[in-house]
C-alpha positions as CSV (number, residue, x, y, z in Angstrom):
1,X,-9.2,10.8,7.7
2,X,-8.0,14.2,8.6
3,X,-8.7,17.0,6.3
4,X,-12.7,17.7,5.3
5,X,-11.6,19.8,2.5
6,X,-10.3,17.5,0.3
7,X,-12.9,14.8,1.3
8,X,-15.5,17.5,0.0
9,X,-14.2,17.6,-3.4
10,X,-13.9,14.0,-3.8
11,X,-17.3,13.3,-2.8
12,X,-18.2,15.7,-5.8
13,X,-16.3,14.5,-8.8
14,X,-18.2,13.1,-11.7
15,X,-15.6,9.3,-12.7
16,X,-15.6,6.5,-13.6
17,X,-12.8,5.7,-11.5
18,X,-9.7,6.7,-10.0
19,X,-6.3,6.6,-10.6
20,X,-3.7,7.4,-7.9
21,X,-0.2,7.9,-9.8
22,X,3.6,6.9,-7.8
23,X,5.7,9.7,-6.6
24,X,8.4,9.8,-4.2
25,X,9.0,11.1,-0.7
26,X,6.6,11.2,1.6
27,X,4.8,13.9,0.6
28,X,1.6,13.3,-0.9
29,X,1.3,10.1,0.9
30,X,-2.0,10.9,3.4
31,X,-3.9,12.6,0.2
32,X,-3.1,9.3,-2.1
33,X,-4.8,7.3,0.9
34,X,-7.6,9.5,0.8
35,X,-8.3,9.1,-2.4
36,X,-7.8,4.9,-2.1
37,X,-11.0,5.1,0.8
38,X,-12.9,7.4,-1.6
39,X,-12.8,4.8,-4.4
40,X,-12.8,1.9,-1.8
41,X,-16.3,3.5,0.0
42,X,-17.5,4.6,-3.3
43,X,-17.5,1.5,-4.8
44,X,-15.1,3.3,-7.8
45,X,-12.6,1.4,-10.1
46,X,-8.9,2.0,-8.2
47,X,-5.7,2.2,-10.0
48,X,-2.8,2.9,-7.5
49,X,0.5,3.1,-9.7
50,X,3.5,2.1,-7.7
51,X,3.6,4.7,-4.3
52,X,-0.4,5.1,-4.8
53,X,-0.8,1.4,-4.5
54,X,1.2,1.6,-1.8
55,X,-1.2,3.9,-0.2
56,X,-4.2,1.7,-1.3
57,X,-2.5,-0.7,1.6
58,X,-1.9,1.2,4.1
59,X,-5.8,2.9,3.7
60,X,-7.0,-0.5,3.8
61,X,-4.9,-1.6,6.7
62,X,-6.0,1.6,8.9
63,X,-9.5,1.9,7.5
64,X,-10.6,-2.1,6.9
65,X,-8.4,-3.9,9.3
66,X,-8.1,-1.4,12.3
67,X,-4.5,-0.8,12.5
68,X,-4.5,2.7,12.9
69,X,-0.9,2.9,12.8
70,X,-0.6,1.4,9.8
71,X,2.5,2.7,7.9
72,X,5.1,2.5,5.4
73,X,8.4,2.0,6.8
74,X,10.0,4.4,4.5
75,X,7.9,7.0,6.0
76,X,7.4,6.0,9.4
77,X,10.1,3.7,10.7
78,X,8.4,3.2,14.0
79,X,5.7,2.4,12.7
80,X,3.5,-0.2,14.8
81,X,2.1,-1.8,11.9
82,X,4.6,-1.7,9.0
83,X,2.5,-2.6,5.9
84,X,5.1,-2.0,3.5
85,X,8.8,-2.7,3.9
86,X,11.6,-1.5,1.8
87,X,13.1,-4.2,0.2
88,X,16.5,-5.6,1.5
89,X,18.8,-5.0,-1.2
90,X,17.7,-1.4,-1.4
91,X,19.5,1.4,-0.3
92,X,17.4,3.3,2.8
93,X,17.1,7.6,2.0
94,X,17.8,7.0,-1.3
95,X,15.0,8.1,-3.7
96,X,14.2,6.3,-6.9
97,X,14.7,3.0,-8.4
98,X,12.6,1.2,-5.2
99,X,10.2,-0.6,-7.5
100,X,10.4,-4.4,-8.1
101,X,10.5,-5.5,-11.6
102,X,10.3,-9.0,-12.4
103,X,9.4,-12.5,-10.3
104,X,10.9,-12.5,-6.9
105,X,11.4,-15.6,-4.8
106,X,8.3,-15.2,-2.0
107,X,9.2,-16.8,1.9
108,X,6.2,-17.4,4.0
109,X,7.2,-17.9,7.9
110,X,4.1,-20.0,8.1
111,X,3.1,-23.2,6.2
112,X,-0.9,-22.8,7.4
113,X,-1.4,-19.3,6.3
114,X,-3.7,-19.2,3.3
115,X,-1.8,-17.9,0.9
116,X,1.2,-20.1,1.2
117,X,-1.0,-22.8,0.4
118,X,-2.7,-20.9,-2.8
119,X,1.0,-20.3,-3.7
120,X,2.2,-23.8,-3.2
121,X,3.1,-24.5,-6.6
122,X,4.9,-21.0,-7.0
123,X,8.6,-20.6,-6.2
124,X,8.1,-19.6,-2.9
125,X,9.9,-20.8,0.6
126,X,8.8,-21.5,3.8
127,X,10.6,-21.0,6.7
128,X,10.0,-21.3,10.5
């Protein structure tokens, strides 16, 4: 985590837990992910609303699971570890209307991994 200031004045606010709003763009992206590890470390309730659950992944994917890389692929296409992809029907640079609404047919490439098996009885494919 970069920037001390803004750790500082996390580690001093007085909640019950924290909610991390959407937004669009990149910009706001590396704060939203702060505040994810701040809940995460502090053991704080964590509501991230479509881009601020977004960053709760990519904080736990740097943070949690070592890829420090770790990246959305609408803000870093060259990313090393993509942890969220854009979906395929969706039109790349253009802002707004990126959220999924409504059930979506799931493929798993691998029939071992644990959750295709917790998903087995969900519509869900497997490939490969």
């Amino acid at each position: 985590l970069s920037s001390q200031a803004p750790r500082y004045q996390l580690q001093h606010l007085d909640s019950s837990g924290v909610l991390v709003p959407g937004g669009f763009g990149c910009r706001g992206v590396e704060g939203k992910s702060l505040a994810a590890h701040y809940a995460r470390t502090s053991g704080k309730p964590y509501l991230g609303v479509c881009l601020g659950f977004q960053a709760a992944v990519i904080e736990f994917a740097r943070n949690v699971l070592g890829l420090k890389d770790a990246h959305s692929v609408e803000f870093s296409p060259s990313t090393e570890h993509p942890v969220v992809i854009e979906m395929p029907e969706h039109h790349t640079g253009q802002m707004g209307g990126t959220m999924r609404l409504g059930k979506r047919r799931t493929v798993f490439t691998d029939s071992d991994c644990l959750l295709s098996m917790l998903n087995s009885h969900i519509d869900t494919d497997v490939v490969g």
